[in-house]
N, C-alpha and C positions, 0 to 999 in steps of 0.2 A: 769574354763571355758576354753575352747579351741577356739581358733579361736577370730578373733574381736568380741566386744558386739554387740550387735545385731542395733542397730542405725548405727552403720558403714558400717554392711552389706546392710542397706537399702541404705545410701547413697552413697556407691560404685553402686549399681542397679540405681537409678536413675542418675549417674552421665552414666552409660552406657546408659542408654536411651536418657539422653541430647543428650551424643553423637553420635548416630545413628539418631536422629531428626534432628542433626545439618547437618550431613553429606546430609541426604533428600534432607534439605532445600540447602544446597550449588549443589548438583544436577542438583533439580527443575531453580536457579539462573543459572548455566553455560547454561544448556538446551535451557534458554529463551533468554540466548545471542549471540547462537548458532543458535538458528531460526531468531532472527533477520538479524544477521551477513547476511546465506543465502539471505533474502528477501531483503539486500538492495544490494549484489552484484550480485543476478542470473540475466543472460540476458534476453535481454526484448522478445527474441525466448520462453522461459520458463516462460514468467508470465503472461500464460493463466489462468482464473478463472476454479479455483476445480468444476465441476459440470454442467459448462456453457455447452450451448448447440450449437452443431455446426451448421451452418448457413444454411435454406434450399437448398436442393439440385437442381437445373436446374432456379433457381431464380437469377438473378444478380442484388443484391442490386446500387439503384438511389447512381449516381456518383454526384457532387458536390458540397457536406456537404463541407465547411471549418470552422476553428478554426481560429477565429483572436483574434491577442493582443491586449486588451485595458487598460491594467496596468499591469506593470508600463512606464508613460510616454516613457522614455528611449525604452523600446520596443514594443509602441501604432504603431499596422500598420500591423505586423508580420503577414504571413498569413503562415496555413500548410492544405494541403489540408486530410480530413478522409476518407481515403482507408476501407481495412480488417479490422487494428489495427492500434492505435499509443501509443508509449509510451510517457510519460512524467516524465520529475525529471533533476537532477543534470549530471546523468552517461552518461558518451559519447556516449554509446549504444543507448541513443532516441533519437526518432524520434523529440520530442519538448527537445533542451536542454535548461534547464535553470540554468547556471552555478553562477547567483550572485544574486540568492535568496536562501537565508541563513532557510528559513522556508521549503523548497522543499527535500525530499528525493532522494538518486540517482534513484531507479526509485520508481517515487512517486504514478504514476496512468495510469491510457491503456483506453482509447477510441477504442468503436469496432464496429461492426455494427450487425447484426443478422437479413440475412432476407435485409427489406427496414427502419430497425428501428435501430438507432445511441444510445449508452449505454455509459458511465464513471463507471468505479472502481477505487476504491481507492486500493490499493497495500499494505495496512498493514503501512501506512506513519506514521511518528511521529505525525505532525500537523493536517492531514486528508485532503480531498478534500471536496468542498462544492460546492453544484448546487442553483444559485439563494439563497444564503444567510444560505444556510440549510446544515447540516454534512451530508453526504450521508457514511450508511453503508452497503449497498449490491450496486450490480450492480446496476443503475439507466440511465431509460430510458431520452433522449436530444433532443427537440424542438427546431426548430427554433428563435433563440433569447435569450436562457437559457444561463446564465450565468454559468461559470466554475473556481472558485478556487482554486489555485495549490498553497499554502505559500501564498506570497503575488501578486502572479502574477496571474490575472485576464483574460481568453479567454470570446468569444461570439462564438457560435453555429451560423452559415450563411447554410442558404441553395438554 
């Protein structure tokens, strides 16, 4: 007989297919730490929503939406007012920083408006953002009064 028996040869072939499965899979893992990476350090100029639509043209969206803090204690009171955009998260690049809440992404989520109507996205965060108790996974439209969670830090919608 020439050559290895024949079992040997199958398991030299499947140990080359491990290997090329494995490599995939280590791939697939760099890739996805590689778009995270991205998302939590692009600035908040680039974390426009993929698709979002730009804001009607000759319309000037109603001015004096603000965002106040109402948890945690420590910064109950904090007002930002909602322009075009605002970011939110840890990174010195927002507009809302929240530097010692350990649940917040550096940029966690973008307040925007469209038009005369106020929106939240969430940014791809570890924890997510939530509107009045609920995980919001698309853009979601912001009423007067709606609650906003960013980690454990708590806005209100004022209009």
């Amino acid at each position: 007989m020439l050559g290895a028996p024949f079992g040997a040869e199958i398991s030299q072939a499947a140990l080359d297919a491990l290997k090329y499965v494995f490599l995939a899979l280590l791939f697939l893992f760099l890739a996805r730490v590689v778009r995270v990476v991205v998302l939590e350090l692009r600035s908040p100029a680039l974390a426009g929503a993929p698709g979002a639509a730009p804001a009607p043209a000759g319309k000037a969206p109603k001015k004096g939406a603000r965002l106040r803090i109402i948890e945690p204690a420590e910064r109950k009171g904090e007002s930002y007012t909602l322009t075009d955009e605002l970011t939110v998260g840890r990174g010195g690049g927002c507009a809302v920083v929240i530097p010692d809440d350990q649940f917040v992404s550096t940029v966690h989520a973008r307040l925007y408006r469209r038009g005369d109507d106020l929106f939240v996205e969430d940014l791809g965060s570890r924890n997510g953002t939530f509107v009045n108790g609920q995980k919001i996974e698309t853009p979601t439209k912001l009423r007067r009064g709606d609650r906003v969670q960013f980690g454990e830090t708590v806005g209100e919608v004022q209009r």
